[in-house]
C-alpha positions as a printed Julia matrix, in Angstrom:
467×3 Matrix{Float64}:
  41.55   38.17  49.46
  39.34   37.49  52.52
  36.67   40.17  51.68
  36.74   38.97  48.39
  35.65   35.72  49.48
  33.18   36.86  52.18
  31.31   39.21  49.2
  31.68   36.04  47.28
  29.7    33.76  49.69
  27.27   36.51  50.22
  26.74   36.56  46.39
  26.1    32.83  46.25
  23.5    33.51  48.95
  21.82   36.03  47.36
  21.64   33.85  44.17
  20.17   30.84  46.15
  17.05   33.26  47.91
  14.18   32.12  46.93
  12.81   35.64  47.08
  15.52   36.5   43.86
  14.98   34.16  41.87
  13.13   34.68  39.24
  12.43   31.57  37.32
   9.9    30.95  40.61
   6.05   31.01  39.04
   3.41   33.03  40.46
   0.32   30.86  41.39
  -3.02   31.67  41.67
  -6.01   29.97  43.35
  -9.41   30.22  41.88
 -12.37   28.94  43.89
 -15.57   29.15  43.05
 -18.23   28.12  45.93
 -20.97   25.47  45.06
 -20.74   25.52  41.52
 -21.37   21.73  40.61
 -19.77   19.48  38.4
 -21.84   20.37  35.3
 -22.21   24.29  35.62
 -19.81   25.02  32.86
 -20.13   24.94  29.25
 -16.72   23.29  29.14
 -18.06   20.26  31.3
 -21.13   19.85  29.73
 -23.89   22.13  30.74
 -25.85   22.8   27.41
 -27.17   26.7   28.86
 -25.1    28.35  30.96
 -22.53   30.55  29.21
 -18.96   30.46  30.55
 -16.48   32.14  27.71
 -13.73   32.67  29.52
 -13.45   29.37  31.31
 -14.33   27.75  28.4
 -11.26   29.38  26.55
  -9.25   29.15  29.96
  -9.84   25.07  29.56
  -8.72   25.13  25.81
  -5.33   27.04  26.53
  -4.28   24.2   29.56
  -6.01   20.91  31.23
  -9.05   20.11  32.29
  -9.46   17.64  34.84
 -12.59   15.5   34.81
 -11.69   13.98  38.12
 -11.62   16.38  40.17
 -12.77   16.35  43.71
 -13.08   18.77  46.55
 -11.5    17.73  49.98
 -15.13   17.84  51.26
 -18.72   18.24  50.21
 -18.93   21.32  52.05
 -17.56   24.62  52.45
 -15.11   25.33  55.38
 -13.82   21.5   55.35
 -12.46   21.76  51.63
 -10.9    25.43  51.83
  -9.38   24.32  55.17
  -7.14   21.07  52.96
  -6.42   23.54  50.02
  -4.48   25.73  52.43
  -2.79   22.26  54.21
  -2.87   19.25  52.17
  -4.41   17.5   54.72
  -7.62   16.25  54.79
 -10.1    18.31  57.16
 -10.38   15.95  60.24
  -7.13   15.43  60.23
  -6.39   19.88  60.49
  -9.87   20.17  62.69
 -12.04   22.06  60.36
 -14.24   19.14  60.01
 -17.39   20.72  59.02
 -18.94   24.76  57.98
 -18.14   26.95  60.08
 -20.89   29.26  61.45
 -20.68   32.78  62.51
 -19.24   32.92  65.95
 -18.31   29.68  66.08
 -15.38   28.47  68.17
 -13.95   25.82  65.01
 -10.91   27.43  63.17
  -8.18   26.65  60.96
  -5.52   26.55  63.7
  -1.85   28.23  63.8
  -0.5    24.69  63.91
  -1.67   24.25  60.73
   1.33   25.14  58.06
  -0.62   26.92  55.56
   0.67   27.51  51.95
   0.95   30.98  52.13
   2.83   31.25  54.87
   5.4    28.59  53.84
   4.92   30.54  49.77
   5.64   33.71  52.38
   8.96   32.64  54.29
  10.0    31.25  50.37
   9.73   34.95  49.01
   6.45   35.13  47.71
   4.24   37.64  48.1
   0.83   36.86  48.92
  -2.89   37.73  48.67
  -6.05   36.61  49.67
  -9.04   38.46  47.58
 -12.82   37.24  48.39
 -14.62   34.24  50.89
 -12.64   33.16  53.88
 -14.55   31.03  56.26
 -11.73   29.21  57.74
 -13.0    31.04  61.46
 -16.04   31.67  63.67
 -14.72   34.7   64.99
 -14.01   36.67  61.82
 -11.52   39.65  61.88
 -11.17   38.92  66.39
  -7.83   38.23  67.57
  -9.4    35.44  69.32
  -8.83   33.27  66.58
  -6.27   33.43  63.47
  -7.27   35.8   60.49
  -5.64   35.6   56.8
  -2.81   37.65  57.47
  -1.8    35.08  60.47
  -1.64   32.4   58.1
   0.39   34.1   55.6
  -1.11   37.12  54.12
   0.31   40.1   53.16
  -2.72   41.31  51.56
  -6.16   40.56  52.46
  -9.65   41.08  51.91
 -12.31   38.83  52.89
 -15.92   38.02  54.51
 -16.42   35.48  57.21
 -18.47   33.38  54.8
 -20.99   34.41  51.8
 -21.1    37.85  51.06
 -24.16   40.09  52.7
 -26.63   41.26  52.61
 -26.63   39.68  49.26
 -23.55   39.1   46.66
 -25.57   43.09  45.01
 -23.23   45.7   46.47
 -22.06   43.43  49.79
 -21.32   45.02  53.06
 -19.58   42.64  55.45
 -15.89   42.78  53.65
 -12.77   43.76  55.84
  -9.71   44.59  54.2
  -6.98   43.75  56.78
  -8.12   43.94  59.66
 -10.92   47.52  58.62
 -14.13   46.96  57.76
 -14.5    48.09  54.16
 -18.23   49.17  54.16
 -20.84   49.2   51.24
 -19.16   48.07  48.05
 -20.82   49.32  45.01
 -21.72   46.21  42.43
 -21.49   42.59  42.47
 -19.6    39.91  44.41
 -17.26   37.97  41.98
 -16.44   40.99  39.7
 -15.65   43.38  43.61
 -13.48   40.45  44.43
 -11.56   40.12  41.07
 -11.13   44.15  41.16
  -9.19   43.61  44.54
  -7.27   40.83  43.35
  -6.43   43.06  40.01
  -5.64   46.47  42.38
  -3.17   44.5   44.66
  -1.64   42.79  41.32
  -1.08   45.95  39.63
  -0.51   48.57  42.57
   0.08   46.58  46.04
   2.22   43.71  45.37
   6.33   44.08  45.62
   6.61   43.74  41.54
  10.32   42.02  42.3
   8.55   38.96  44.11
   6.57   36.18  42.98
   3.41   35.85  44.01
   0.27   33.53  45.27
  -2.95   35.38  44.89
  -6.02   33.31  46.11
  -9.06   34.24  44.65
 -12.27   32.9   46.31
 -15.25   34.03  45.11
 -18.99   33.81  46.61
 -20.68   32.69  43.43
 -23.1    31.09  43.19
 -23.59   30.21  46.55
 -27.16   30.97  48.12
 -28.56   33.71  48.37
 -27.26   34.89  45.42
 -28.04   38.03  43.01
 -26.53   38.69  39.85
 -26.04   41.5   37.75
 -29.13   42.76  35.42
 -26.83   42.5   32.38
 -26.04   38.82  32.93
 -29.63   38.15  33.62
 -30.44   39.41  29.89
 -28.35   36.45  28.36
 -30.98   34.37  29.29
 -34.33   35.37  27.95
 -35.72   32.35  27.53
 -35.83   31.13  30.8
 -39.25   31.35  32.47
 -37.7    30.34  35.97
 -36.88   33.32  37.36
 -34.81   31.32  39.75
 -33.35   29.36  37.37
 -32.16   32.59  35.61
 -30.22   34.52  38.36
 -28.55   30.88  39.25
 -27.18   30.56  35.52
 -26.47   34.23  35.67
 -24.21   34.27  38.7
 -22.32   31.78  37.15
 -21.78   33.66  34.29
 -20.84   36.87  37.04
 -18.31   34.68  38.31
 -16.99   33.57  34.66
 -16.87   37.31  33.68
 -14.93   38.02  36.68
 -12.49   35.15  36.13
 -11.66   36.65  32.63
 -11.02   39.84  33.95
  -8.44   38.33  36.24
  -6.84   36.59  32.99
  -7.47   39.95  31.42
  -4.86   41.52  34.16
  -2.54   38.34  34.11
  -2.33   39.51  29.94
  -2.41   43.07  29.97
   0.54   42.63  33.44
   2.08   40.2   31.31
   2.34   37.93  33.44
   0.6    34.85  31.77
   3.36   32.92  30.83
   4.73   32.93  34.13
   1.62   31.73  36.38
   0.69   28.49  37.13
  -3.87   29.09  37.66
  -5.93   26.56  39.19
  -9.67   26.56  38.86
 -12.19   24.75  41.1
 -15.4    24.71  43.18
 -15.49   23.77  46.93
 -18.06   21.15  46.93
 -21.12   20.17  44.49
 -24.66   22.36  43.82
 -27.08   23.23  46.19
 -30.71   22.49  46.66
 -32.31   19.55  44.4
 -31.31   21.56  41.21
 -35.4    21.58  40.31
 -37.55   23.64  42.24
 -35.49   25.16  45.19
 -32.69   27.56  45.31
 -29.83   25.59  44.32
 -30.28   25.21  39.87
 -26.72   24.23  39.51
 -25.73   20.69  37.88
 -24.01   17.77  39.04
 -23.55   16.64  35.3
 -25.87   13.53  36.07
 -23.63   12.36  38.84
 -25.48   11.38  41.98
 -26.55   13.6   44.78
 -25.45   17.17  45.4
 -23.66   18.87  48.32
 -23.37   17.49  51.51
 -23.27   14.34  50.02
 -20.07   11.56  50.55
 -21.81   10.41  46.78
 -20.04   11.88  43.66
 -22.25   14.67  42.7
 -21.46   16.2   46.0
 -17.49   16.08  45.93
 -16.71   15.74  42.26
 -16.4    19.51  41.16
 -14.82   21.19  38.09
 -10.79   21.77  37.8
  -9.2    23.42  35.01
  -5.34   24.14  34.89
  -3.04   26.63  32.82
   0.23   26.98  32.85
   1.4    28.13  29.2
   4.86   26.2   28.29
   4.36   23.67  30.48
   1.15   22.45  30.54
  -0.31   21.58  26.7
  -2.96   23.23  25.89
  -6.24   21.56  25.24
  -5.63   18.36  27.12
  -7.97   16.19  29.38
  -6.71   14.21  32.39
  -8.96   11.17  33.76
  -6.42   11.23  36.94
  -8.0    11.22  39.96
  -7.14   14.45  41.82
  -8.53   16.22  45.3
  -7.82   19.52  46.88
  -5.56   18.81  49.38
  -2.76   18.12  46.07
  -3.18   22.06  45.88
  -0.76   22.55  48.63
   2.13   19.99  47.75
   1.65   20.74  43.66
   2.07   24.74  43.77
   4.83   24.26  46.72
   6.35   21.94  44.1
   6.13   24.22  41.49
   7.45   27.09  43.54
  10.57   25.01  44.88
   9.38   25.06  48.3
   9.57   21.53  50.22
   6.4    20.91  52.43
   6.78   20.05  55.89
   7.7    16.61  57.43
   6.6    16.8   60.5
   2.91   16.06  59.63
   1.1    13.3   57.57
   0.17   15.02  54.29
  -3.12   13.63  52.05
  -2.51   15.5   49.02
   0.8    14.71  46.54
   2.04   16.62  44.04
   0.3    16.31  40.79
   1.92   18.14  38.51
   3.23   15.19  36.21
  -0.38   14.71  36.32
  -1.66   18.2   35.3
   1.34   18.69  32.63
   0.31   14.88  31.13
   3.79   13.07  32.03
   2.1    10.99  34.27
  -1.33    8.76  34.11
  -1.22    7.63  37.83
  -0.58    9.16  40.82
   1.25    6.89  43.58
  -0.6     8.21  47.13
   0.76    7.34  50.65
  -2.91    8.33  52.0
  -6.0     7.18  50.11
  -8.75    9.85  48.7
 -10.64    9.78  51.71
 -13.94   12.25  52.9
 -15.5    12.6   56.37
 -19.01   14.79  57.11
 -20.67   14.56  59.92
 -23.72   16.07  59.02
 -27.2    14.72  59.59
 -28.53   13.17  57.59
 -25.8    12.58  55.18
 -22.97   11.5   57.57
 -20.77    9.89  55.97
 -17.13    8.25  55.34
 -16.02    7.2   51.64
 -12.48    6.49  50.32
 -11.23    5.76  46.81
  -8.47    3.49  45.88
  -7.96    3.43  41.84
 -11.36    2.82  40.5
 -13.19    1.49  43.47
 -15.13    3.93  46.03
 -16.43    2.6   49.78
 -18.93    4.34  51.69
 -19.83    4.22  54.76
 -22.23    5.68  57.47
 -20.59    7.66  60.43
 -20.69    4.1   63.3
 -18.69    2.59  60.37
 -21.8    -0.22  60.32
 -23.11    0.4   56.85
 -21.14    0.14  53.78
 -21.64    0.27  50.17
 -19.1    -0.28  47.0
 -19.09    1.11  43.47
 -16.79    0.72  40.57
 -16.12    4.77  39.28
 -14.56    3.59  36.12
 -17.93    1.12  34.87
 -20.53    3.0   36.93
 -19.62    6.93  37.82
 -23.37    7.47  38.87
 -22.96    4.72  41.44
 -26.24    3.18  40.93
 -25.08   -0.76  41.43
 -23.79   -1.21  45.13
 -20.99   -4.19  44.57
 -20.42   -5.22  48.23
 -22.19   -8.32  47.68
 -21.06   -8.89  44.31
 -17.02   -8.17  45.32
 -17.0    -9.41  48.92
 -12.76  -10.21  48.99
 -12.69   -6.55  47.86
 -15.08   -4.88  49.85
 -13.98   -6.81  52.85
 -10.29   -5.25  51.79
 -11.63   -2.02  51.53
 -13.54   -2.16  54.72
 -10.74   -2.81  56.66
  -8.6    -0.41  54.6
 -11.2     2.63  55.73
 -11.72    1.1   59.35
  -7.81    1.43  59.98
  -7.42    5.02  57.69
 -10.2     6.83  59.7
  -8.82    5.7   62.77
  -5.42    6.99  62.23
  -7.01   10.68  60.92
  -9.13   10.66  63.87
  -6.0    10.23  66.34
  -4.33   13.22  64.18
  -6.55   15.47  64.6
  -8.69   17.46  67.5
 -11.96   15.97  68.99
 -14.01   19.31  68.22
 -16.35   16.99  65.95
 -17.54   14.89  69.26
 -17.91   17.59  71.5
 -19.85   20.36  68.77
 -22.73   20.82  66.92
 -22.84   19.89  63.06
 -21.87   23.53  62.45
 -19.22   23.84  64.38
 -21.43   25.7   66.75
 -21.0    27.19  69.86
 -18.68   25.57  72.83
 -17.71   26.62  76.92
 -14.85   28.48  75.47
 -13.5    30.05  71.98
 -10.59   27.1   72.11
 -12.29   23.69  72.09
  -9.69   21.26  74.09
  -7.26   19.31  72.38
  -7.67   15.69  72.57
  -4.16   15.15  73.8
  -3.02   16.94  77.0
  -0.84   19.34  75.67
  -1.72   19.15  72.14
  -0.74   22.31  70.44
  -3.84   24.48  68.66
């Protein structure tokens, strides 16, 4: 009876593999880059056609609190991956080409952890989580969990018209015939169809470059808007249509793969529009709220999200919940049975009672909290329920709003609330104080851009602090 038993144990382990199960959900990451708050029909914007978001939003939830980990690029991609919040993982600001700044191997990313669960993975578009793109001196996609990967170091070039600069693990791809958003989808779709182990689940992050400047956009996308003198104004609403078109072709695959019912897609934007949204490049819409990216104010962190998960999320609803990007990483590990690591402070919770409406509050450990150290809009801000604190980078000037009576902060409370503001004052003093002894000192030592230091590996602001 012995080998009986042994075959039995080995059948119970089997069962129990993560990577044979298959109730797990695939999950997919959508990013869009610098589309604002009010860039889609479905939040708002009365001219700039988005179908298949707009039918994406009415088959799950769409979440008009949602906020990027950062109001700029590399800092909110960087918490996504982690669920911590960038100065606490070191990428604390963009990161520009050649630059020593880097998402670190000490970091647990979620595909790695989706990876060692089972999962197959694949990264399909924008990376700029490295200055030294596709050099072993610093960590590419595949070395935080990748199987799959194609990418750019950060916007696609020489423009997003038939890009040059992609490298498809680890081999520089060459001139791609076409446009950014719909080349990246096509990726995503070829490894979904042809690439991917078909037994697995999978996480496929798509991160497109639309419509971050300099952008160009497809002739045929252009023609939806004839009425627009601006010309600018025209290829900015047109590349975000280029992205929408390219989104529905991924739902398109997820249908026609059928594979719909069992992926959990999130939508979002890594930080608000660019430019003043008037005369320079930059037309996209914060949906009133104020300022734009680079901003700690809400125009510049407050982005779209839209969920979908048929079965379990209804369709058609609308969650007020406060949620950031960091509650990427704990939510889809949730969803995928994985348990995060506990060896690390995590920002970000798990929000799916949230996203699925069995929950109207989420209970947070770490405040919503945002760091940028970038002239002139340095800045620190935190939210706790409906209250938001801002403050410059010495931590000397403050100001208070109330989100739920005044979401365009235009009436600075401090004065008005001073038990509460001096509570909240206190509460950010001691909070950025405990991220700043969590994470490396690359922010004091480098340039707002993460530019260039004496060697590829800033130091560590412990001895012996691991990279």
């Amino acid at each position: 009876m012995k080998p009986l038993l042994n075959l039995a144990f080995a059948v119970l382990l089997l069962a129990a593999s993560p990577a044979l199960t298959a109730a797990q959900p695939n999950l997919i990451l959508f990013l869009a880059d610098d589309l604002g708050y009010g860039d889609l029909a479905c939040f708002g914007h009365p001219i700039i056609k988005t179908p298949n978001l707009d039918a994406f939003a009415k088959q799950g939830v769409r979440l008009t609190q949602c906020y990027s980990a950062s109001a700029v690029c590399s800092p909110s991609r960087s918490a996504l991956l982690t669920g911590r919040t960038p100065h606490r993982n070191g990428v604390y600001t963009w990161i520009a080409e050649g630059a020593p700044v880097h998402l670190r191997t000490s970091e647990i990313t979620l595909p790695k952890l989706l990876k060692s669960a089972g999962y197959a993975t694949c990264h399909s578009g924008k990376w700029h989580l490295n200055g030294l793109f596709n050099n072993p001196a610093q960590p590419q996609p595949g070395d935080h969990g990748y199987d799959w990967w194609m990418a750019t170091q950060n916007n696609a070039g020489p423009s997003h018209e038939n890009p040059s600069n992609f490298v498809r693990n680890g081999q520089a791809v060459g001139r791609l015939e076409g446009y950014s958003a719909p080349l990246v989808v096509s990726e995503a779709v070829t490894w979904l169809k042809e690439k991917r182990d078909p037994a697995k689940p999978f996480f496929l992050a798509v991160w497109t470059h639309e419509p971050h400047y300099p952008i160009k956009s497809d002739p045929k996308f252009k023609a939806l808007y004839p009425d627009l003198a601006d010309d600018v104004q025209r290829e900015h609403h047109a590349n975000v249509t280029q992205m929408d078109f390219a989104f529905g072709q991924l739902m398109k695959a997820l249908d026609e793969q059928k594979l719909a019912d069992s992926t959990f897609v999130f939508f979002t934007s890594d930080n608000g529009p660019e430019g003043d949204g008037i005369k320079s490049p930059g037309r996209g819409s914060s949906g009133g709220l104020r300022d734009r990216k680079r901003s700690m104010h809400e125009g510049g962190i407050r982005v779209p999200g839209i969920a979908r998960w048929p079965g379990k999320i209804p369709a058609g609803m609308t969650s007020e919940v406060p949620v950031i990007g960091s509650d990427v990483f704990p939510t889809m590990l949730g969803i995928a049975g994985v348990k995060p690591p506990t060896d690390r402070v995590l920002d970000g919770v798990d929000v799916l009672p949230v996203v699925t409406g069995k929950a109207t509050k989420v209970e947070r450990p770490q405040p919503l909290f945002w760091r940028l150290h970038m002239a002139p809009n340095a800045k620190i801000a935190m939210r706790v329920d409906d209250w938001k604190i801002l403050a410059n980078a010495e931590l000397t000037e403050f100001e208070l709003y109330n989100l739920k009576t005044d979401p365009k902060e235009a009436t600075d409370l401090k004065s008005a609330e001073p038990q509460r503001f001096a509570a909240l004052r206190e509460q950010l003093v001691k909070h950025n104080a405990a991220v700043d002894a969590d994470g490396p000192d690359w922010w004091k030592t480098l340039s707002p851009n993460g530019g260039k230091a004496k060697s590829d590996e800033p130091p560590a602001k412990k001895k012996g602090k691991k990279n």
